[in-house]
mmCIF file of the N, C-alpha and C atoms, coordinates in Angstrom:
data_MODEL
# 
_entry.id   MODEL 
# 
loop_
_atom_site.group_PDB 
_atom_site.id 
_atom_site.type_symbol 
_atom_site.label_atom_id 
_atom_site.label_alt_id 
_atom_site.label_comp_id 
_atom_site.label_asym_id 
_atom_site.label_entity_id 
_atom_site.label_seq_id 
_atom_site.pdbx_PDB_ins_code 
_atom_site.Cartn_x 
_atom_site.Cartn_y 
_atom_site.Cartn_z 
_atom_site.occupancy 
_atom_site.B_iso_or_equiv 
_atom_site.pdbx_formal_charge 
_atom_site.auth_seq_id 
_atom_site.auth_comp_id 
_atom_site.auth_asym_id 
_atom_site.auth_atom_id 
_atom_site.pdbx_PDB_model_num 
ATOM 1   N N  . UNK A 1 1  ? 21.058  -19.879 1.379  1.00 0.00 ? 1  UNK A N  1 
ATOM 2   C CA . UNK A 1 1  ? 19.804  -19.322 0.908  1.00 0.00 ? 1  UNK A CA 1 
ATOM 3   C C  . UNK A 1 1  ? 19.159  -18.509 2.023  1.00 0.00 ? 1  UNK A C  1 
ATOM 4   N N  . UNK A 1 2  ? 19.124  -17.564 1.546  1.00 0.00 ? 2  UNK A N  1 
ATOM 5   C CA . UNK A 1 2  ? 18.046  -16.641 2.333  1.00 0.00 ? 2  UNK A CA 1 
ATOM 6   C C  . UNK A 1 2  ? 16.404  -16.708 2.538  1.00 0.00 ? 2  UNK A C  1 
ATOM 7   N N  . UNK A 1 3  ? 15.699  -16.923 3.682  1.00 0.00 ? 3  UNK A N  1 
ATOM 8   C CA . UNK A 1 3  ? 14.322  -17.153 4.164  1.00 0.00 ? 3  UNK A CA 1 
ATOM 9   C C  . UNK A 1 3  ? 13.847  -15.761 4.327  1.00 0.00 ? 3  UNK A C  1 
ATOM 10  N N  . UNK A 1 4  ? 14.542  -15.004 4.512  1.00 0.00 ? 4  UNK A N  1 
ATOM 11  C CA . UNK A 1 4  ? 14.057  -13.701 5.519  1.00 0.00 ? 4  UNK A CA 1 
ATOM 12  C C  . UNK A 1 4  ? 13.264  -12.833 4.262  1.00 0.00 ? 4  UNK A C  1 
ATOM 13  N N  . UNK A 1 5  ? 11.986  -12.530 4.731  1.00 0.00 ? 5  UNK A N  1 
ATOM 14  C CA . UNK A 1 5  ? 11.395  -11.715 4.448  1.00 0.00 ? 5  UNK A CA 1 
ATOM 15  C C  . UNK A 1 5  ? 10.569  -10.230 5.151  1.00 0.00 ? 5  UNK A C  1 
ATOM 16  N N  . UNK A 1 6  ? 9.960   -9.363  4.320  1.00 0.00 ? 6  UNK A N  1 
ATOM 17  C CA . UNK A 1 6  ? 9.936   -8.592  5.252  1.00 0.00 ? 6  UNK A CA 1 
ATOM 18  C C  . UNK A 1 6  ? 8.340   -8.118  4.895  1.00 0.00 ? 6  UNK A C  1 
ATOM 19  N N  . UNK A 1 7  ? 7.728   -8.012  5.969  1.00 0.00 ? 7  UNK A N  1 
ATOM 20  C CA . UNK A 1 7  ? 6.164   -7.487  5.974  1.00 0.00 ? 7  UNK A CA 1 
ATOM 21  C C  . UNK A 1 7  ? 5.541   -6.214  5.723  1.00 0.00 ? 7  UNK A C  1 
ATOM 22  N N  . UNK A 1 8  ? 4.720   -5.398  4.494  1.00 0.00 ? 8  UNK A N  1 
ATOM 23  C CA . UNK A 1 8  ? 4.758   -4.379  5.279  1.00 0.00 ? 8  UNK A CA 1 
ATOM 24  C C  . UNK A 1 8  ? 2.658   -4.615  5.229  1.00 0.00 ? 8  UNK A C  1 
ATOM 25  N N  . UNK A 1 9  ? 2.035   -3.630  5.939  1.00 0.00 ? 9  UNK A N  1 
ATOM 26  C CA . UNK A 1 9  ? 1.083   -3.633  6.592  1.00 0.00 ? 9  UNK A CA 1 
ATOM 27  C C  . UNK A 1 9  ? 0.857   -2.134  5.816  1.00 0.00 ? 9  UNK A C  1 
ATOM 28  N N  . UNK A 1 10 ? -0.327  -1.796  4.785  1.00 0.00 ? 10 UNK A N  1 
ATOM 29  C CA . UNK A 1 10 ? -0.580  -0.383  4.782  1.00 0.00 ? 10 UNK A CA 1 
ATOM 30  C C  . UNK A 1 10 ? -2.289  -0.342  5.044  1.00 0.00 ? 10 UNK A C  1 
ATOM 31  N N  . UNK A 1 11 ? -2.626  0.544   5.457  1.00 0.00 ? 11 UNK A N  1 
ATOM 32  C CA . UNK A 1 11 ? -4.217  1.012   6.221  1.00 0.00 ? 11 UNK A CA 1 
ATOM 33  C C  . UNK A 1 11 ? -4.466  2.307   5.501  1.00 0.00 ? 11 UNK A C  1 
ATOM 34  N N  . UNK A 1 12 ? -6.275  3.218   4.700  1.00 0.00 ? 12 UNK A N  1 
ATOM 35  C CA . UNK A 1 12 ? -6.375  4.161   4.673  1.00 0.00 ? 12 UNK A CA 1 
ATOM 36  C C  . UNK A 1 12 ? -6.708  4.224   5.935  1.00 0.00 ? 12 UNK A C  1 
ATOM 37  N N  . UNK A 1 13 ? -6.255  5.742   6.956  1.00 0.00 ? 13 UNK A N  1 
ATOM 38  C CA . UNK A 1 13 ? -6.700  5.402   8.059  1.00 0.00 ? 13 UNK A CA 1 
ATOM 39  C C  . UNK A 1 13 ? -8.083  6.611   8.347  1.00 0.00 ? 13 UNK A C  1 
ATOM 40  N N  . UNK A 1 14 ? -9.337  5.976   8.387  1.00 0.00 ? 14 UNK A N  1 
ATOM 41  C CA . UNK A 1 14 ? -10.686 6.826   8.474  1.00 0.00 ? 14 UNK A CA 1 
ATOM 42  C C  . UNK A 1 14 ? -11.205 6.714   7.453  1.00 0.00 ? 14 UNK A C  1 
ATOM 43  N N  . UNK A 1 15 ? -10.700 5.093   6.665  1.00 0.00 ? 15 UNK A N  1 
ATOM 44  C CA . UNK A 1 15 ? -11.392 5.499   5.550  1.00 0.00 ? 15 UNK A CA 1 
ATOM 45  C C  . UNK A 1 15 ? -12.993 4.863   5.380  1.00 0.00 ? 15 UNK A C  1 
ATOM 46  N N  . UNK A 1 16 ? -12.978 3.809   6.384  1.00 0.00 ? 16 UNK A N  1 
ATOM 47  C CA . UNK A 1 16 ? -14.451 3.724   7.121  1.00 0.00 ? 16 UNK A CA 1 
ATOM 48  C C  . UNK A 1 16 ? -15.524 4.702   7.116  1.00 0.00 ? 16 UNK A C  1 
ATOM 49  N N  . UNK A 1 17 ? -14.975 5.713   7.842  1.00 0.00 ? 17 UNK A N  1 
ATOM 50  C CA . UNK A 1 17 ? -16.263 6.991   8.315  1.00 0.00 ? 17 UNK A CA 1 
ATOM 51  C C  . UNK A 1 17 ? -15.931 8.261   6.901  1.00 0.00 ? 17 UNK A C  1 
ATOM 52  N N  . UNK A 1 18 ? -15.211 7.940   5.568  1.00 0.00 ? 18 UNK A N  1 
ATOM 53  C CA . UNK A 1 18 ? -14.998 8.850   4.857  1.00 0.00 ? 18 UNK A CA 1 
ATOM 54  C C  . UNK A 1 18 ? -16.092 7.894   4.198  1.00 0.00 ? 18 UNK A C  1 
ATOM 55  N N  . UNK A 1 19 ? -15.805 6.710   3.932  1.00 0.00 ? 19 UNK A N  1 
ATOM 56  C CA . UNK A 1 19 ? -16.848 5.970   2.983  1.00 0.00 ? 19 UNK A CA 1 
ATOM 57  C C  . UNK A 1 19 ? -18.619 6.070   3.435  1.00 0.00 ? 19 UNK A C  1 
ATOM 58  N N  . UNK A 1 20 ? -18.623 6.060   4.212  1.00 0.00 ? 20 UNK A N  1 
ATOM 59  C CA . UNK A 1 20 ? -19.584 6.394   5.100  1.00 0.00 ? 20 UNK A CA 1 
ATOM 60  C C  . UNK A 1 20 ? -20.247 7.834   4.770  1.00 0.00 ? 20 UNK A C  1 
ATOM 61  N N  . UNK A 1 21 ? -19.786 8.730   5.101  1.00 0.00 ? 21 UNK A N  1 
ATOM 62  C CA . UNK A 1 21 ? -20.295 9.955   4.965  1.00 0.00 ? 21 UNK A CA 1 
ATOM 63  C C  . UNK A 1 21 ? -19.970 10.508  3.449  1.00 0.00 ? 21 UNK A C  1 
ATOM 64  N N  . UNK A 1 22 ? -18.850 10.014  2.394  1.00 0.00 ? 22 UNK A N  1 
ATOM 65  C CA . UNK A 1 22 ? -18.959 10.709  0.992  1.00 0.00 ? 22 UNK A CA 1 
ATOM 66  C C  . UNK A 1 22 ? -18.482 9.367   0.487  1.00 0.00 ? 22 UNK A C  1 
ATOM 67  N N  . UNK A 1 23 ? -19.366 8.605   -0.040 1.00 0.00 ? 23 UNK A N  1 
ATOM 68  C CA . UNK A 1 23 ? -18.682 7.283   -0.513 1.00 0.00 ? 23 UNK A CA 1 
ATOM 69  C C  . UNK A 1 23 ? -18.198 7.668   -2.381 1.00 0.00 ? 23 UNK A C  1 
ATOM 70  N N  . UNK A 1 24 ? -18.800 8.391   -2.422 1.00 0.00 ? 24 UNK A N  1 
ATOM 71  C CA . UNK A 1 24 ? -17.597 9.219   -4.268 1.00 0.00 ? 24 UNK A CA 1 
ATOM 72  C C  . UNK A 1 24 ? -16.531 9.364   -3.892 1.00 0.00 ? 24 UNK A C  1 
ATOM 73  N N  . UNK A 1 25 ? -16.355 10.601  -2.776 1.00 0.00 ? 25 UNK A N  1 
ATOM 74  C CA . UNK A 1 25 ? -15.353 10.761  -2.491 1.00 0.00 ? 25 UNK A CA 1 
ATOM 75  C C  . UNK A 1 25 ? -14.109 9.838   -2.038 1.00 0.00 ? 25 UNK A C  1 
ATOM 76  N N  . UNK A 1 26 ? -14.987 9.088   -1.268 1.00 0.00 ? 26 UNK A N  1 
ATOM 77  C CA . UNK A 1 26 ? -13.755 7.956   -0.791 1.00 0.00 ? 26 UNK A CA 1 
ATOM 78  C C  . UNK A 1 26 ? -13.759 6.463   -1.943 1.00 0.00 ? 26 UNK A C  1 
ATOM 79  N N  . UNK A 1 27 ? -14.568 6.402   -2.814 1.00 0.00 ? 27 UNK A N  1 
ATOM 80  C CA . UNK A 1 27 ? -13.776 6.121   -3.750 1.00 0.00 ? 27 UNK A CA 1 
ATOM 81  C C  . UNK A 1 27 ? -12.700 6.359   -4.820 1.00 0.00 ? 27 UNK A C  1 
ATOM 82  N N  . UNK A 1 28 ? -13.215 7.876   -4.786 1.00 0.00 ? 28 UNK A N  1 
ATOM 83  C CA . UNK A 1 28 ? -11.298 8.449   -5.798 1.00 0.00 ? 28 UNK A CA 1 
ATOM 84  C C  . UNK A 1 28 ? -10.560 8.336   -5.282 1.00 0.00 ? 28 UNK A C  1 
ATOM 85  N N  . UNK A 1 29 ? -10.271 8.849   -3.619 1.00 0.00 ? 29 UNK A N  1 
ATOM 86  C CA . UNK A 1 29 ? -9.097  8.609   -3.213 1.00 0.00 ? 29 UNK A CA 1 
ATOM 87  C C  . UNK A 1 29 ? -8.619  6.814   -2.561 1.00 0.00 ? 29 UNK A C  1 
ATOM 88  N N  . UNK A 1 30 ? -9.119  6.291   -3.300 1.00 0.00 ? 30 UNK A N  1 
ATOM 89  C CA . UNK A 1 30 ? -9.022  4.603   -3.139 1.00 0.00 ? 30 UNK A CA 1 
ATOM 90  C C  . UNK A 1 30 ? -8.517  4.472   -4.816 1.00 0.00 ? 30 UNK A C  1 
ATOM 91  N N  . UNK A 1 31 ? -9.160  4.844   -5.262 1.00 0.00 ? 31 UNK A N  1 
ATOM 92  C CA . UNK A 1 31 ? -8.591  4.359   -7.053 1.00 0.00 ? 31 UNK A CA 1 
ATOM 93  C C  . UNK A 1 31 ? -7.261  5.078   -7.140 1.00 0.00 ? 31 UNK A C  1 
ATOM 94  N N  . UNK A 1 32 ? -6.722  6.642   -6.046 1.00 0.00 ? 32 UNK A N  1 
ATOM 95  C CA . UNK A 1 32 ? -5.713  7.080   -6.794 1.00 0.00 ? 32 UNK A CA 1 
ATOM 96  C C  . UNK A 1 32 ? -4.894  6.224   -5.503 1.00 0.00 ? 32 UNK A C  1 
ATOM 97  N N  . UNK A 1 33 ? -5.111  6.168   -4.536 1.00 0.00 ? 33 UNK A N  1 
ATOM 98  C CA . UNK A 1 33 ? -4.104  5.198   -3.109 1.00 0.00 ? 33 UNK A CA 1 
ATOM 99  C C  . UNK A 1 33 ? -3.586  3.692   -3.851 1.00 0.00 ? 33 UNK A C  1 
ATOM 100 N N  . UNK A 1 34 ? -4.589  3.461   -4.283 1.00 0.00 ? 34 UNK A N  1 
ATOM 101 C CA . UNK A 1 34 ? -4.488  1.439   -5.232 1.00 0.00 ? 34 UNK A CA 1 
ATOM 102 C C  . UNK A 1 34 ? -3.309  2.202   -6.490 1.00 0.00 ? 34 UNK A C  1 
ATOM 103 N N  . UNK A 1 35 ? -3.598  2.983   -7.427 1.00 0.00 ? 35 UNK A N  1 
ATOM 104 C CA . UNK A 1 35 ? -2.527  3.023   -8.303 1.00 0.00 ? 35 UNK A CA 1 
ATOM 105 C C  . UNK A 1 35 ? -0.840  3.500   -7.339 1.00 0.00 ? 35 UNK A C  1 
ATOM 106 N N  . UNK A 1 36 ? -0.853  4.496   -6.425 1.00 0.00 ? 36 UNK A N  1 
ATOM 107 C CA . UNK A 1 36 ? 0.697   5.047   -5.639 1.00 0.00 ? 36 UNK A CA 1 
ATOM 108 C C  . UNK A 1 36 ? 1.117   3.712   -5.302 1.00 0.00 ? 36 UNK A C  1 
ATOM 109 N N  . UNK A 1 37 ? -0.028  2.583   -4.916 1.00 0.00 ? 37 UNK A N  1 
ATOM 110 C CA . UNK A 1 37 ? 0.726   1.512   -4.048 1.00 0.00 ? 37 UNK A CA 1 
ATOM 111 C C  . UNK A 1 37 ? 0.783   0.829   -4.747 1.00 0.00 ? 37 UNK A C  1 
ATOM 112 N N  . UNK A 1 38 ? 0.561   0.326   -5.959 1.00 0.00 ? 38 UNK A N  1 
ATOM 113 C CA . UNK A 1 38 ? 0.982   -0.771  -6.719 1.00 0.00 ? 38 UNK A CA 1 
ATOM 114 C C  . UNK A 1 38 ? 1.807   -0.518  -7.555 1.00 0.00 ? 38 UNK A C  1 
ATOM 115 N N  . UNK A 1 39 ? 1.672   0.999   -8.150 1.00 0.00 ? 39 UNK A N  1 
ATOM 116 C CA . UNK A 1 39 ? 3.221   1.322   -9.074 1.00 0.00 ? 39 UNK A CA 1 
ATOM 117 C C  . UNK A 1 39 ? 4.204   0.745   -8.008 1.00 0.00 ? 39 UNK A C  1 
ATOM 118 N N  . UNK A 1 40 ? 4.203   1.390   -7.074 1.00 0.00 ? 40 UNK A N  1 
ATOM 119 C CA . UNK A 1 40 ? 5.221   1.671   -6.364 1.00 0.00 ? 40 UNK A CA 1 
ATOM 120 C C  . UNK A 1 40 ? 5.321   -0.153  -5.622 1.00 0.00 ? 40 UNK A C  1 
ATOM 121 N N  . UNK A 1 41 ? 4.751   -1.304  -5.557 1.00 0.00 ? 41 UNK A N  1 
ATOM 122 C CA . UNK A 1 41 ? 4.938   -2.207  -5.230 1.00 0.00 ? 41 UNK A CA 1 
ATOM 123 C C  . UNK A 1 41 ? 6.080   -3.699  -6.720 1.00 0.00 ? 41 UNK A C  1 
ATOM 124 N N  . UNK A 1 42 ? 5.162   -3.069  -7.374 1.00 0.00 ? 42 UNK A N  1 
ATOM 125 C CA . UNK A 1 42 ? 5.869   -3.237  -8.629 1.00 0.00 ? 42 UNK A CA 1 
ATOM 126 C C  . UNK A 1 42 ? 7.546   -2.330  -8.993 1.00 0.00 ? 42 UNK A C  1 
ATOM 127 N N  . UNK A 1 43 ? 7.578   -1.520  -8.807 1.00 0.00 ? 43 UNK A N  1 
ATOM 128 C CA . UNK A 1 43 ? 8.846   -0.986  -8.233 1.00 0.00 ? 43 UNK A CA 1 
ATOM 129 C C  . UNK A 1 43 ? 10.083  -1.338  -8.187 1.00 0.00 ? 43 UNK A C  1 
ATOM 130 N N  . UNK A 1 44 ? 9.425   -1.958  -6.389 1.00 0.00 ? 44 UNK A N  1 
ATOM 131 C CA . UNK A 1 44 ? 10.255  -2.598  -5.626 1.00 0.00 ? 44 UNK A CA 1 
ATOM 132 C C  . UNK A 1 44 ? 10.102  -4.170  -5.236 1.00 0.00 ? 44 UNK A C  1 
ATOM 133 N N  . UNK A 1 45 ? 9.803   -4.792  -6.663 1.00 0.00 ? 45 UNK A N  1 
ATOM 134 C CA . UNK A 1 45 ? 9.425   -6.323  -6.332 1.00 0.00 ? 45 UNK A CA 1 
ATOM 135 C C  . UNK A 1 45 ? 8.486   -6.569  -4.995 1.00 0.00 ? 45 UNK A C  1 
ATOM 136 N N  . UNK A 1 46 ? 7.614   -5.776  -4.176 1.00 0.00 ? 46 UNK A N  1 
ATOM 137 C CA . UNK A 1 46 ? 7.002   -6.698  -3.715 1.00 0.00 ? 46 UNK A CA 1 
ATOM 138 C C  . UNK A 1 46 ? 5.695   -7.241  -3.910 1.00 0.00 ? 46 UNK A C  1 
ATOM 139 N N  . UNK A 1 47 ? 5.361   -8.249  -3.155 1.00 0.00 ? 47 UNK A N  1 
ATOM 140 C CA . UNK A 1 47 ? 4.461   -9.431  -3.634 1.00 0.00 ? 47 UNK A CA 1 
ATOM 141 C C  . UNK A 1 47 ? 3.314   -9.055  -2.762 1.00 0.00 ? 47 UNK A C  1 
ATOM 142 N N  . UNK A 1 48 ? 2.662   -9.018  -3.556 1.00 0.00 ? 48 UNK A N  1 
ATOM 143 C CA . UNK A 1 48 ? 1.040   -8.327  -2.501 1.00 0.00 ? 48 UNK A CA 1 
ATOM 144 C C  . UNK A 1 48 ? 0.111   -9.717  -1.983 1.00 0.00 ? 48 UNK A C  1 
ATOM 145 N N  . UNK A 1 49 ? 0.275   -9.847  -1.068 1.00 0.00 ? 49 UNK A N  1 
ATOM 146 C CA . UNK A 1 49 ? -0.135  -10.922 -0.442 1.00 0.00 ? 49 UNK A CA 1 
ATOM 147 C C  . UNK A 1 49 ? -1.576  -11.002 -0.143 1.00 0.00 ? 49 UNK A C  1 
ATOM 148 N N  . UNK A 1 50 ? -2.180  -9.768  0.469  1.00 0.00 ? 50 UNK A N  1 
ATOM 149 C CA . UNK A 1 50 ? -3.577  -9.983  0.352  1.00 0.00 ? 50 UNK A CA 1 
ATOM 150 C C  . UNK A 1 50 ? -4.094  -8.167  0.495  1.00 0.00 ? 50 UNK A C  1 
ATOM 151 N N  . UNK A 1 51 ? -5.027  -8.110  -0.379 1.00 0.00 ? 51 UNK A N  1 
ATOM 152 C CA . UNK A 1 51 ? -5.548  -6.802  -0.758 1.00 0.00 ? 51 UNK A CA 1 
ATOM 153 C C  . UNK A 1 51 ? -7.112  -6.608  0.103  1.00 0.00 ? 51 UNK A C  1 
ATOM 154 N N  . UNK A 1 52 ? -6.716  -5.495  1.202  1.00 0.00 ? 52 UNK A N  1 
ATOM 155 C CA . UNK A 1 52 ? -7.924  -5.434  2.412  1.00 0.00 ? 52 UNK A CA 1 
ATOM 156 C C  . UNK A 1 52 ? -8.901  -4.310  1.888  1.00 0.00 ? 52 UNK A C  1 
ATOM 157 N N  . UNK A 1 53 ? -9.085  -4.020  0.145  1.00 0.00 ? 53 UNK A N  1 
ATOM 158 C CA . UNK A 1 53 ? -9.884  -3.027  0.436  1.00 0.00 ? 53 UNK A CA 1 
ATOM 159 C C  . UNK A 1 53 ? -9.106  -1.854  0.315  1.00 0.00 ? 53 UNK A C  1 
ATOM 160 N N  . UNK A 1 54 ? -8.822  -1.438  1.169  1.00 0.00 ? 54 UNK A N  1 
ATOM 161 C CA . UNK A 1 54 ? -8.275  0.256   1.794  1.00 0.00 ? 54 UNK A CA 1 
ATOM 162 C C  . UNK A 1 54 ? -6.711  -0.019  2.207  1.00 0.00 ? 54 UNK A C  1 
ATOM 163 N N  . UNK A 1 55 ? -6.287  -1.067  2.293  1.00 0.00 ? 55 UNK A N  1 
ATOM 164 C CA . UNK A 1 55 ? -4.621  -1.376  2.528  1.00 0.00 ? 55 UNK A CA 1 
ATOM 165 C C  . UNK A 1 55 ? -4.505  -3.093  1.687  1.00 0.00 ? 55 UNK A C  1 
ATOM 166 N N  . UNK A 1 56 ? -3.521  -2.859  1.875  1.00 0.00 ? 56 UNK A N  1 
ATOM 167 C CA . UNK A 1 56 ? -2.745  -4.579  1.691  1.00 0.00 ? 56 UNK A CA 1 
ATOM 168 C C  . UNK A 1 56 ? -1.776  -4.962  2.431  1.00 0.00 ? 56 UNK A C  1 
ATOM 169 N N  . UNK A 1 57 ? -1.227  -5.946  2.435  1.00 0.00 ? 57 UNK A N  1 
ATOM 170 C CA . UNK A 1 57 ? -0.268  -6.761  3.174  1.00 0.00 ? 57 UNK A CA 1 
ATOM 171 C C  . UNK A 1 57 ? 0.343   -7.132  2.246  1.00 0.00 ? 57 UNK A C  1 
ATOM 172 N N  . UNK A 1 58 ? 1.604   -7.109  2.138  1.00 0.00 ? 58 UNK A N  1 
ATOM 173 C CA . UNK A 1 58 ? 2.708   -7.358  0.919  1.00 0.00 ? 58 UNK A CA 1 
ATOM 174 C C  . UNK A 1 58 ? 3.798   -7.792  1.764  1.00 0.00 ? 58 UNK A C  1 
ATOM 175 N N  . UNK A 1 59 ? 4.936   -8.543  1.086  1.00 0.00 ? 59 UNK A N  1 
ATOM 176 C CA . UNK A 1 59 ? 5.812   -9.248  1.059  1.00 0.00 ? 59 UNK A CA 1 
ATOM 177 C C  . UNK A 1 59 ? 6.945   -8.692  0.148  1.00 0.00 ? 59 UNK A C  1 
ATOM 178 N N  . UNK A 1 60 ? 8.200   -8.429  0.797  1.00 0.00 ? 60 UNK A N  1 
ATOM 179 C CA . UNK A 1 60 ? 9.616   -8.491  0.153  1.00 0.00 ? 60 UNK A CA 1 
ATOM 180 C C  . UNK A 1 60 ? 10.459  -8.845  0.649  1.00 0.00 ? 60 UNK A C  1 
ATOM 181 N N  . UNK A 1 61 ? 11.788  -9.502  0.000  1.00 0.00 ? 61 UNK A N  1 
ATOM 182 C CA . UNK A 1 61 ? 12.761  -10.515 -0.265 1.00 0.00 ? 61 UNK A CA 1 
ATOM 183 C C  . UNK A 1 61 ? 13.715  -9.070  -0.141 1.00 0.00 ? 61 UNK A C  1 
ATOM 184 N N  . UNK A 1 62 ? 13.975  -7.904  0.063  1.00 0.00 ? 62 UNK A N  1 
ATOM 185 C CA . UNK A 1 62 ? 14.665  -7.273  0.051  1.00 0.00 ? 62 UNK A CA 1 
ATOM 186 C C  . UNK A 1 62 ? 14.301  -6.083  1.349  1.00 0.00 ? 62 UNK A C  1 
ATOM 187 N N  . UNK A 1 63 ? 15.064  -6.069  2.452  1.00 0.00 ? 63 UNK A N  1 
ATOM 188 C CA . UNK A 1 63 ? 14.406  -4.497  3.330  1.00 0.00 ? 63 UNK A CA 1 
ATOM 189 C C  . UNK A 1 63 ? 14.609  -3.459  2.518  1.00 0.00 ? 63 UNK A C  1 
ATOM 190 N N  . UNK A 1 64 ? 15.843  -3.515  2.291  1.00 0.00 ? 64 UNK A N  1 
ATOM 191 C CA . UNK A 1 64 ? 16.112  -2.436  1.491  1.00 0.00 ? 64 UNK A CA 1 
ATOM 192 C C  . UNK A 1 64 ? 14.750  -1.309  0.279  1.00 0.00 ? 64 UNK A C  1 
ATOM 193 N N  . UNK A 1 65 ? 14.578  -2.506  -0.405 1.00 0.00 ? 65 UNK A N  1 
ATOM 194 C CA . UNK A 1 65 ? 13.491  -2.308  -1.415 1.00 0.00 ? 65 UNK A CA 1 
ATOM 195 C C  . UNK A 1 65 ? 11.740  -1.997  -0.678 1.00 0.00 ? 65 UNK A C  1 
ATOM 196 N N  . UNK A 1 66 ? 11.752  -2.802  0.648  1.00 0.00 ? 66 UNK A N  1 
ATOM 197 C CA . UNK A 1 66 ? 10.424  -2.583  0.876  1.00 0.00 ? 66 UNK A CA 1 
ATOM 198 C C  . UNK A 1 66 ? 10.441  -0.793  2.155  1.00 0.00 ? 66 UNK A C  1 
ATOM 199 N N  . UNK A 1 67 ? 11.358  -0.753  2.611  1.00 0.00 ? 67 UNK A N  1 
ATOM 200 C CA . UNK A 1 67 ? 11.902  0.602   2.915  1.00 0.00 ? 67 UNK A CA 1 
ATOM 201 C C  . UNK A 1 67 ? 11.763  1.881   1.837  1.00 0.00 ? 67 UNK A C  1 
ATOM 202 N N  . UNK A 1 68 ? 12.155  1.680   0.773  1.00 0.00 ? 68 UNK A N  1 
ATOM 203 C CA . UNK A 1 68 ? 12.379  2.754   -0.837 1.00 0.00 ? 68 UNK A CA 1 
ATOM 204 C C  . UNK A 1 68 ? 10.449  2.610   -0.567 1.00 0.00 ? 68 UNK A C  1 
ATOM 205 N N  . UNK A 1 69 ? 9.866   1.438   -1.172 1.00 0.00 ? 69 UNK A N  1 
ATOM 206 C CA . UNK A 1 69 ? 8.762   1.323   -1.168 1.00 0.00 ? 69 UNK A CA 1 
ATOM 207 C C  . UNK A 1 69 ? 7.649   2.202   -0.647 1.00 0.00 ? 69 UNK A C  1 
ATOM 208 N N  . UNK A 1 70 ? 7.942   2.269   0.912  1.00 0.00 ? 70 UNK A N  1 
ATOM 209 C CA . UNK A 1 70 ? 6.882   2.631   1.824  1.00 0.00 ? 70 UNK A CA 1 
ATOM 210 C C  . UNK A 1 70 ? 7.731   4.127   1.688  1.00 0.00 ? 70 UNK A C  1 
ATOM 211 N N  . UNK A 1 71 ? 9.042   4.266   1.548  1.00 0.00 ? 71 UNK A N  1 
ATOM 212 C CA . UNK A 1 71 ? 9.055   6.251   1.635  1.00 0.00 ? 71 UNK A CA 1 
ATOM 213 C C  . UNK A 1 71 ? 8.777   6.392   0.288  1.00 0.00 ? 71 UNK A C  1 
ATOM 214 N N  . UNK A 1 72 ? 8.436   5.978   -0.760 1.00 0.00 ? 72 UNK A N  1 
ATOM 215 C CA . UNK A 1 72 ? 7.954   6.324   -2.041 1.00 0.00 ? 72 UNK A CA 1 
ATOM 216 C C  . UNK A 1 72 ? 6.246   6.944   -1.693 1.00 0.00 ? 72 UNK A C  1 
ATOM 217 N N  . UNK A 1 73 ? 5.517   5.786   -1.757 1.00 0.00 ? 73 UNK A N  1 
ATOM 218 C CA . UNK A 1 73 ? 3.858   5.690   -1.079 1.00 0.00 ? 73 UNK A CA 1 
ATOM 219 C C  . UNK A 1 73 ? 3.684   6.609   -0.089 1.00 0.00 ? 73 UNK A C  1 
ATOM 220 N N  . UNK A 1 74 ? 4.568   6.981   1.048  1.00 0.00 ? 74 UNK A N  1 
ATOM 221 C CA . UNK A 1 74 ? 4.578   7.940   2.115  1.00 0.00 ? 74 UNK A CA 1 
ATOM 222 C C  . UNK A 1 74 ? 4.522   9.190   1.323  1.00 0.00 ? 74 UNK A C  1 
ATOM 223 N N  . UNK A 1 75 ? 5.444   9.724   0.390  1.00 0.00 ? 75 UNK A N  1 
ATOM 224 C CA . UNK A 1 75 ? 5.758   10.467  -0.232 1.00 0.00 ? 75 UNK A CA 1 
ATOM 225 C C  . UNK A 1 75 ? 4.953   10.774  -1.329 1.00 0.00 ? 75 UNK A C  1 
ATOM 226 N N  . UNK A 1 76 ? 4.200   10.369  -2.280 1.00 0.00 ? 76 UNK A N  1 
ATOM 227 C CA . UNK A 1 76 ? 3.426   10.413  -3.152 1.00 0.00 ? 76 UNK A CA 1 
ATOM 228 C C  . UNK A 1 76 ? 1.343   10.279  -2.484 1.00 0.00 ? 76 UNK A C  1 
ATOM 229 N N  . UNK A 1 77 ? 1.693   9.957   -1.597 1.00 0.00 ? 77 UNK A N  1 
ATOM 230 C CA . UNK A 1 77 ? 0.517   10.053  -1.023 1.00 0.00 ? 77 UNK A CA 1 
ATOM 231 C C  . UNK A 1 77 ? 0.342   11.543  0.163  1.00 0.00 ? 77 UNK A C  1 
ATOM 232 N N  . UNK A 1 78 ? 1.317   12.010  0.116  1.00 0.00 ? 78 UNK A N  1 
ATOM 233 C CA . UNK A 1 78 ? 1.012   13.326  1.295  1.00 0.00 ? 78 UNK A CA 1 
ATOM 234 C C  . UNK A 1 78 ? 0.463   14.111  0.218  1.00 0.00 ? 78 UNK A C  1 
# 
């Protein structure tokens, strides 16, 4: 049996001083960041472990899958 799991860590980064200075604004791009990362977590089976707001911390049982994952989100978020 396999234990190994794999972490990933995502951050908006500035999204502090965006909320701050246009908080509309930095709420759309939070409602459209929450849908890229959860399609895309759902995906690739992983398990969202705790939701910070502006990132989460998720969990997968596969590198492979949490790799596809983060160049999906990388990719749909530029």
């Amino acid at each position: 049996m396999n234990n190994i799991s794999n972490i990933m860590i995502t951050d908006i980064v500035g999204y502090s001083k965006l909320s701050g200075d246009n908080q509309d604004v930095a709420l759309e791009l939070l409602k459209e960041h929450d849908k890229v990362l959860f399609d895309a977590h759902n995906k690739y089976s992983g398990n969202i472990l705790k939701n910070r707001g502006e990132g989460v911390i998720s969990q997968f049982k596969s590198s492979s899958n949490s790799i596809r994952c983060a160049v999906e989100i990388k990719r749909k978020l530029k």
